[in-house]
C-alpha positions as CSV (number, residue, x, y, z in Angstrom):
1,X,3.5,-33.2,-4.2
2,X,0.3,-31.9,-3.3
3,X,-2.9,-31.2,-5.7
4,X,-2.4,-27.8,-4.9
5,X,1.0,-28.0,-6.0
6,X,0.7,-29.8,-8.9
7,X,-2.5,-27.6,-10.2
8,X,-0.2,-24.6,-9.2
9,X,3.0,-25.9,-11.0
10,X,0.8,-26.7,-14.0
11,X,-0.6,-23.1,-14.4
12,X,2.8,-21.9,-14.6
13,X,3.8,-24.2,-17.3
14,X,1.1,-22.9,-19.2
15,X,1.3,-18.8,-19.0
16,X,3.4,-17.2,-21.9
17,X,6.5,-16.0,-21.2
18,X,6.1,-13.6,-23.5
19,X,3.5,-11.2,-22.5
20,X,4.5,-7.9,-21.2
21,X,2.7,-4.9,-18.8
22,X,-0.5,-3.5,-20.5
23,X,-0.1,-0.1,-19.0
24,X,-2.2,1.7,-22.1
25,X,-6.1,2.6,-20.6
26,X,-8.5,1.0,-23.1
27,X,-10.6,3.3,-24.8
28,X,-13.3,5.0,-22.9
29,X,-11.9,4.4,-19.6
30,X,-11.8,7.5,-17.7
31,X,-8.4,8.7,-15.8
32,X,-8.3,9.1,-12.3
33,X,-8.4,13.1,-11.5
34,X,-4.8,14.5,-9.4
35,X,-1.3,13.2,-9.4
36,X,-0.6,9.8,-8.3
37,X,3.2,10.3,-7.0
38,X,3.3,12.6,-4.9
39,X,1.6,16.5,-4.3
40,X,-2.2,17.0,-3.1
41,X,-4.4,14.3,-2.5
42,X,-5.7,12.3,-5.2
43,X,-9.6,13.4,-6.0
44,X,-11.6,9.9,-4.7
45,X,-15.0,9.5,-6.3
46,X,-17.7,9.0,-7.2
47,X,-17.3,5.2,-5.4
48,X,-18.4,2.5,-6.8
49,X,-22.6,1.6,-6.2
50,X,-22.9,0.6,-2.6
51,X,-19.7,1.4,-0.9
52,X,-19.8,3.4,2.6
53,X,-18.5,7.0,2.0
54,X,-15.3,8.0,3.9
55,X,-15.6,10.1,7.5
56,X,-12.3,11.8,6.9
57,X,-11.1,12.9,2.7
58,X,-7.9,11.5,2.3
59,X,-7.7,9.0,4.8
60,X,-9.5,5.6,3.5
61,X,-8.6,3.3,6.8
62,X,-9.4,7.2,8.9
63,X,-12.5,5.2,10.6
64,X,-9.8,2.9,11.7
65,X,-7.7,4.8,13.9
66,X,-5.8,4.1,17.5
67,X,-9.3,2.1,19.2
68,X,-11.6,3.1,16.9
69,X,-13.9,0.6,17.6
70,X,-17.9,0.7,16.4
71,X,-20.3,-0.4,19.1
72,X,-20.9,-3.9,17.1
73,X,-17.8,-5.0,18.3
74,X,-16.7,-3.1,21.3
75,X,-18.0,-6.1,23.8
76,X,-16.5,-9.0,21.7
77,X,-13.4,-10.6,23.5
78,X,-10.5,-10.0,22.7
79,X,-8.5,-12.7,20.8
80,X,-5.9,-13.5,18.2
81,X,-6.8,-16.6,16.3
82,X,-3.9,-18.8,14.6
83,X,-4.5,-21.0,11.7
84,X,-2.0,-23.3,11.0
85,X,-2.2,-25.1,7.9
86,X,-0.2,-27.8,8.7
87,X,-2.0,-29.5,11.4
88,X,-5.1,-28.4,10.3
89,X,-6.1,-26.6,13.6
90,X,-6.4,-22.9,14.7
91,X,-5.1,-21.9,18.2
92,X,-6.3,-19.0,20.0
93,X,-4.6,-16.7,21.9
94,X,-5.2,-14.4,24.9
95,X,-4.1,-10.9,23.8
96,X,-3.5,-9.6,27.7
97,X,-1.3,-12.9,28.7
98,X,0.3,-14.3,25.3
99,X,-1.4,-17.5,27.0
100,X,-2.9,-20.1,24.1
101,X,-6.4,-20.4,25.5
102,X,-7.9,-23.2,23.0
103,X,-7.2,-24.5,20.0
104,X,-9.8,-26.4,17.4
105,X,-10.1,-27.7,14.1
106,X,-9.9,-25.5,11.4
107,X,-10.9,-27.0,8.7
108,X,-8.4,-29.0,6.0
109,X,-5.4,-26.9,5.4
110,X,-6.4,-23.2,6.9
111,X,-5.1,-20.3,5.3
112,X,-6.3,-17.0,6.8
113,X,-9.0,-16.3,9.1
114,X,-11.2,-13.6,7.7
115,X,-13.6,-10.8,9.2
116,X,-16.8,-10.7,7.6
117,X,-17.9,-7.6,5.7
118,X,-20.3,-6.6,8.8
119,X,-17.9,-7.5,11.3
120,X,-20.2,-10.4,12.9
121,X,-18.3,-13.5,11.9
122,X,-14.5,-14.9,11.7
123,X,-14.2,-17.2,8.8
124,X,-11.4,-19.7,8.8
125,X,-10.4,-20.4,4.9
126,X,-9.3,-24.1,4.2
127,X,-8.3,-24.4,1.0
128,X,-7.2,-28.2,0.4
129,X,-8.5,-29.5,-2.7
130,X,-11.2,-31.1,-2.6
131,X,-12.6,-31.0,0.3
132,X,-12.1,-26.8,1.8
133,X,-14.3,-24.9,3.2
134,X,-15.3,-22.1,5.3
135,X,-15.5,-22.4,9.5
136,X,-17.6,-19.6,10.9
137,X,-16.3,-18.4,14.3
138,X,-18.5,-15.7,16.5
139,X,-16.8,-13.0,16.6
140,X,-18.6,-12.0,20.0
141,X,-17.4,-15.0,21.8
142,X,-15.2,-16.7,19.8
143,X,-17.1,-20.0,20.0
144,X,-16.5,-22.0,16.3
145,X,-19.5,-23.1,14.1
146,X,-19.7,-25.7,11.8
147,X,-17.9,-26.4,8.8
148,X,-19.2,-25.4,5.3
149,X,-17.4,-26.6,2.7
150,X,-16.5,-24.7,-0.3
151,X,-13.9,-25.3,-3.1
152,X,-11.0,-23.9,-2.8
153,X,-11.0,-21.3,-0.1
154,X,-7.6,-20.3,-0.2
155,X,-8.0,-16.3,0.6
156,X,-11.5,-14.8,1.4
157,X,-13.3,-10.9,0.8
158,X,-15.6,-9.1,0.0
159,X,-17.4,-6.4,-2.4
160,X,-17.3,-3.5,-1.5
161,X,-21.3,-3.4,-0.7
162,X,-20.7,-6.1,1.2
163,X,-23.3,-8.2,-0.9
164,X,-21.1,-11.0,-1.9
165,X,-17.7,-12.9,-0.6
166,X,-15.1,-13.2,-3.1
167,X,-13.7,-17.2,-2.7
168,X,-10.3,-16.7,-4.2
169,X,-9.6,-20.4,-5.9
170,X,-5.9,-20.1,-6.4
171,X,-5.4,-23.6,-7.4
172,X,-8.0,-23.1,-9.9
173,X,-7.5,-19.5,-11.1
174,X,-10.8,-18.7,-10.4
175,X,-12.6,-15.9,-8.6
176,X,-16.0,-17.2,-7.2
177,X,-19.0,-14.9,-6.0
178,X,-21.5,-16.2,-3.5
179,X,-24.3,-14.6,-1.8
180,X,-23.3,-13.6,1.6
181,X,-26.6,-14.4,2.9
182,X,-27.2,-18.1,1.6
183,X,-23.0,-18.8,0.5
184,X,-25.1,-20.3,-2.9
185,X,-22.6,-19.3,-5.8
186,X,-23.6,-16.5,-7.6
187,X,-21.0,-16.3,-10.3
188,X,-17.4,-17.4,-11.4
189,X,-14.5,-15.9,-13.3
190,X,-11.5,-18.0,-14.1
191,X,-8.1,-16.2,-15.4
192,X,-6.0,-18.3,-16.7
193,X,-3.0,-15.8,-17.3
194,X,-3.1,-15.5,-13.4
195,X,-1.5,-18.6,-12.1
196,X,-1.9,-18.2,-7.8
197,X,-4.1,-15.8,-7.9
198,X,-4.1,-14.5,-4.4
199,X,-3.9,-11.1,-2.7
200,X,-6.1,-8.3,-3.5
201,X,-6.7,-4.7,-2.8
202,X,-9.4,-2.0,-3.9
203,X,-8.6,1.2,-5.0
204,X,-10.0,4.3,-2.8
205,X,-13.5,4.7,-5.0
206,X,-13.8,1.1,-5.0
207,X,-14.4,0.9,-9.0
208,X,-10.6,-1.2,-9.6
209,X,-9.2,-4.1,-8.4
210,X,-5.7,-4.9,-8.0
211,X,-4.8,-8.9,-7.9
212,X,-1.1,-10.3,-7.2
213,X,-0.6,-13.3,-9.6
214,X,1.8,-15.1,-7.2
215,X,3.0,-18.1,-9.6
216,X,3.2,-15.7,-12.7
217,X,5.2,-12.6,-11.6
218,X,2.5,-10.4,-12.7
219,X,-0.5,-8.1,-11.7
220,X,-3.9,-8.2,-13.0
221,X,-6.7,-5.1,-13.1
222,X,-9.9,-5.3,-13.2
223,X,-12.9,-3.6,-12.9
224,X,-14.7,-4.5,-9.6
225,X,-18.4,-4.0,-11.3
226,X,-17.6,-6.4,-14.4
227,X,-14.9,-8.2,-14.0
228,X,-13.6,-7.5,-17.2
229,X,-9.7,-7.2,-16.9
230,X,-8.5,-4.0,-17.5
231,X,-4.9,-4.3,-17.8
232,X,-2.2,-6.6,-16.3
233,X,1.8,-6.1,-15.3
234,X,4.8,-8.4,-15.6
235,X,6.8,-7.0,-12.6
236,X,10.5,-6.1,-13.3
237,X,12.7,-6.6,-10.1
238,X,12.9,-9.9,-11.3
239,X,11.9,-12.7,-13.8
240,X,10.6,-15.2,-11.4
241,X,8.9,-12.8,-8.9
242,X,6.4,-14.0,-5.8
243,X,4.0,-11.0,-5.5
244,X,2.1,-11.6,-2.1
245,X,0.5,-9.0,-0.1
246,X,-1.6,-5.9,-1.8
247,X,-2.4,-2.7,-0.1
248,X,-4.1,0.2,-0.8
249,X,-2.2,3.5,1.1
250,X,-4.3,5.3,3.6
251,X,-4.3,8.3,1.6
252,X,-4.9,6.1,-2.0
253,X,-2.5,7.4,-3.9
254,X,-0.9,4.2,-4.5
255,X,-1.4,0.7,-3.8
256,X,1.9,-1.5,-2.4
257,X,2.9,-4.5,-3.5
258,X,4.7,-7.2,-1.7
259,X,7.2,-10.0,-3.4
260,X,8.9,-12.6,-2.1
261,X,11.3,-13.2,-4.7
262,X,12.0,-9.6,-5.3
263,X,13.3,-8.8,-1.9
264,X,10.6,-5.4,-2.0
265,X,7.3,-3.5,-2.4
266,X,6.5,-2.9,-5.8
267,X,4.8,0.6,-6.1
268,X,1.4,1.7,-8.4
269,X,-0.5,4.3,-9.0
270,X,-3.6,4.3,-7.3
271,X,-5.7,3.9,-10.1
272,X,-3.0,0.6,-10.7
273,X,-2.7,2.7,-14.4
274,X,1.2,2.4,-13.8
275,X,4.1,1.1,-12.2
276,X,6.0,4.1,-10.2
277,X,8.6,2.8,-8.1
278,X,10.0,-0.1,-6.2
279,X,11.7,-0.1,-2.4
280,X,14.2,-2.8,-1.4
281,X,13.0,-4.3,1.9
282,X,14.4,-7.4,2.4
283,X,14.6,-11.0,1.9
284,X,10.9,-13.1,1.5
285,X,9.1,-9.5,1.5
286,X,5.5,-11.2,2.4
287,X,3.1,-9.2,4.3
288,X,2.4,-5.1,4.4
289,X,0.3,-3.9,7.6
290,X,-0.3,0.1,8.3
291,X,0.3,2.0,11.5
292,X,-2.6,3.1,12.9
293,X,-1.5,7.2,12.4
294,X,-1.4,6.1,8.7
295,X,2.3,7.6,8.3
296,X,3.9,3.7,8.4
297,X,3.8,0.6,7.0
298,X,5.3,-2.5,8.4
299,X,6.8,-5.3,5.7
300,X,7.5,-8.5,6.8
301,X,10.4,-9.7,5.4
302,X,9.8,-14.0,6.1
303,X,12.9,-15.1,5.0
304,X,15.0,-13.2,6.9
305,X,13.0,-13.0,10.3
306,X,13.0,-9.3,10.0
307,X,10.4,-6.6,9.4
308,X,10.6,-3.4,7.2
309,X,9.2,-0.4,8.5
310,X,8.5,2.1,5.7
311,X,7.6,6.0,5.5
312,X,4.7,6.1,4.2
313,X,4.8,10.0,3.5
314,X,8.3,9.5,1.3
315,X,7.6,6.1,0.3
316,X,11.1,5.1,1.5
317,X,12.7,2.4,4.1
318,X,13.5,3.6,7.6
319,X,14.3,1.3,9.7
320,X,14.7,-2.6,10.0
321,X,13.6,-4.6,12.9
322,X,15.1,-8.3,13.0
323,X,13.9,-11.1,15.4
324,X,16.4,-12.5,17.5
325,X,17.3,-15.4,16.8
326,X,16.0,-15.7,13.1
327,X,12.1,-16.7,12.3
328,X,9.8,-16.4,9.4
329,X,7.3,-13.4,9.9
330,X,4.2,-13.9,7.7
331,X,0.6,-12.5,8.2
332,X,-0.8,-10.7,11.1
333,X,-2.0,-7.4,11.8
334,X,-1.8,-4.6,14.4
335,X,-3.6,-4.2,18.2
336,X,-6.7,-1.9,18.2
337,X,-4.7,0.3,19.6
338,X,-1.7,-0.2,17.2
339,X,0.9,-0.7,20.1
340,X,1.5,-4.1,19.0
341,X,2.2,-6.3,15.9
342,X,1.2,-9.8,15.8
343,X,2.8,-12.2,13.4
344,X,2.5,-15.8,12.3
345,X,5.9,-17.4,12.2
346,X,5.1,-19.6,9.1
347,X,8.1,-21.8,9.0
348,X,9.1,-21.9,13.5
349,X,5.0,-22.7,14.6
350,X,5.6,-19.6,16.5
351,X,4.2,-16.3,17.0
352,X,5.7,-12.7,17.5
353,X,4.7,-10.2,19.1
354,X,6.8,-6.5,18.6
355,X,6.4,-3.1,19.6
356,X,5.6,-0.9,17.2
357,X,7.5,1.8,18.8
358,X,10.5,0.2,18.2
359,X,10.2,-3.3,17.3
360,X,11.1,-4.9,20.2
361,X,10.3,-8.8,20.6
362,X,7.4,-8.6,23.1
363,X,6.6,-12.5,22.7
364,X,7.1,-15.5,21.1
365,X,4.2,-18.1,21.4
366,X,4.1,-21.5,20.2
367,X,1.6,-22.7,17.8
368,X,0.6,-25.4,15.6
369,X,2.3,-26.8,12.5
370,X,2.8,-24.1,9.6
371,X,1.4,-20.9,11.3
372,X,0.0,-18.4,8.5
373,X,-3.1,-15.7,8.4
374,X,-3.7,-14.9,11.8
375,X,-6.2,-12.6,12.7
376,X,-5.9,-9.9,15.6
377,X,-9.6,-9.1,17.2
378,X,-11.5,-7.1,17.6
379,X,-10.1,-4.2,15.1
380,X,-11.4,-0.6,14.5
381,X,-13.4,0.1,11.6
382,X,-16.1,0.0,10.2
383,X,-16.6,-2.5,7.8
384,X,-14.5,-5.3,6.2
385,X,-12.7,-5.7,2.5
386,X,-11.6,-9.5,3.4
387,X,-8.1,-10.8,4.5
388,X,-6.8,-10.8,8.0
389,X,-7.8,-7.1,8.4
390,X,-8.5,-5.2,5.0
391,X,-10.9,-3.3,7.0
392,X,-11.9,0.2,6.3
């Protein structure tokens, strides 16, 4: 058994089994203006200090639409960059021939490779304890820098100012806050009642963040300016739930929730004030990517080798794409111009490639050892939350 393992394993151990949702606002905390489930748009604002306002109301990812891409990035090369944790390496592939055009090291045991907040910089996050790290990669040319290490970089973002990355310590339960500019540590929260802390989204005004608690089958709230948590959620679908993958909807009315044991997306307000639904996807329900005309989202479902595609408007299933053949699909994202979906196979060292318009198996690469957040590039937008493409 790994560290990792055993500090994960121990975590669990230690969270009560008795505490429940905390869906109550504490006192003084404002609601969130408009209906959350449904109706006329939620009212967004005011955002939180720093954050870019929105080109389009209604529409947080609006700015990235079908090749939407800001002139900072239009001349980089186009790439999809594979990290496999496994063999420790990340291979990169030609977008235009499925062709693997290098492959180096990324670092021990790479997770996800990460845009930067300014769109500059790939960073590969290697999370084995104790000796992870970040690996800078220009985005421009695709040419990797040298290895920084960190502890415990198991997932990577950023504030929504873009002032400081977000190091999420999984192993440790531990959010750490470094200075962008000079990656010196600027401050660290640990939550013990979050064992695997992991995925994360912001809600539309940027004020709230929603963390999945993947070892502890709950949620956890918190305000992005303080930290302080503002409420948490044992999930219901099941008693030993995975929750992975947390998205924000394009129009922020609710944030979608991802879990592997579950078989589904979990649904929230978009204020995360309540839990308002769930939708049955299928088996290993992992990641949650959006269609670039905002009106889909694609889950992939890694235990079954199939993805979920979901109407976004009706917040219901409506169709189910399978591999042929079987595979695991994990993290990827979408083509600039949202034609294509890449995905990592995590447990086949394979990728996929489908169709969007109809999830047809376009590809299916070979890779390294234990494929898992690839990273499509370059990707419309104009700035970037973290992940393998939170970019807004």
């Amino acid at each position: 058994m790994t560290p990792r393992s055993l500090l994960a394993l121990s975590s669990a151990l230690l969270l009560s089994a008795g505490l429940m949702a905390c869906t109550d606002r504490p006192p003084g905390e404002e609601a969130l203006t408009g209906p959350s489930d449904g109706g006329p748009a939620r009212t967004i604002g005011p955002l939180v200090t720093g954050m870019p306002a929105y080109p389009t109301p209604g529409d947080v990812y609006a700015a990235a639409g079908p090749d939407k891409l800001v002139p900072r990035v239009r001349d980089d090369r186009p790439l999809v960059y594979v990290p496999n944790t496994k063999s420790n390496d990340v291979w990169v592939i030609d977008p235009a021939t499925y062709q693997v055009v290098r492959k180096f090291p990324g670092g021990p045991e790479p997770q996800h490779v990460v845009p930067s907040y300014d769109l500059r910089t790939l960073y590969v996050a290697s999370s084995q304890i104790p000796n992870g790290g970040l690996v800078p990669i220009d985005a421009r040319t695709g040419e990797p820098g040298r290895f920084r290490k960190l502890e415990d970089v198991y997932n990577l973002y950023f504030t929504p100012d873009g002032k400081q990355a977000i190091v999420v310590a999984e192993a440790y339960q531990r959010l750490d806050f470094y200075d962008v500019a000079t990656w010196q540590r600027a401050r660290s929260v640990r939550f013990p009642e979050c064992g695997g802390i992991n995925h994360m989204d912001y809600s539309a005004d940027g004020r709230t963040m929603l963390f999945s608690c993947e070892f502890a089958n709950r949620m956890l709230v918190l305000d992005t300016t303080t930290l302080r948590k503002v409420r948490e959620f044992r999930l219901t679908e099941t008693s030993d739930g995975m929750p992975q993958d947390t998205r924000l909807t394009p129009d922020g009315q609710h944030f979608l929730v991802a879990d592997m044991r579950a078989n589904g997306v979990y649904v929230f307000d978009g204020g995360a004030t309540r839990q308002t639904g769930f939708i049955r996807t299928g088996r290993g329900a992992h990641g949650i990517y959006f269609s670039r005309d905002a009106r889909h989202a694609y889950v992939t479902n890694r235990d079954e080798g199939s993805v979920t595609v979901l109407d976004l408007p009706g917040l219901r299933s409506t169709a189910t794409w399978r591999i042929p053949g079987g595979g695991s699909p994990d993290m990827g994202g979408l083509s600039s111009d949202g034609k294509r979906l890449w995905l990592s196979g995590r447990y086949h060292d394979e990728v996929y490639v489908l169709s969007t318009e109809n999830g047809q198996l376009l590809a299916r690469i070979p890779v390294g050892r234990g494929p898992h957040g690839l990273t499509v590039w370059p990707q419309p937008g104009r700035y970037s939350l973290g992940h393998t493409g939170n970019i807004r």
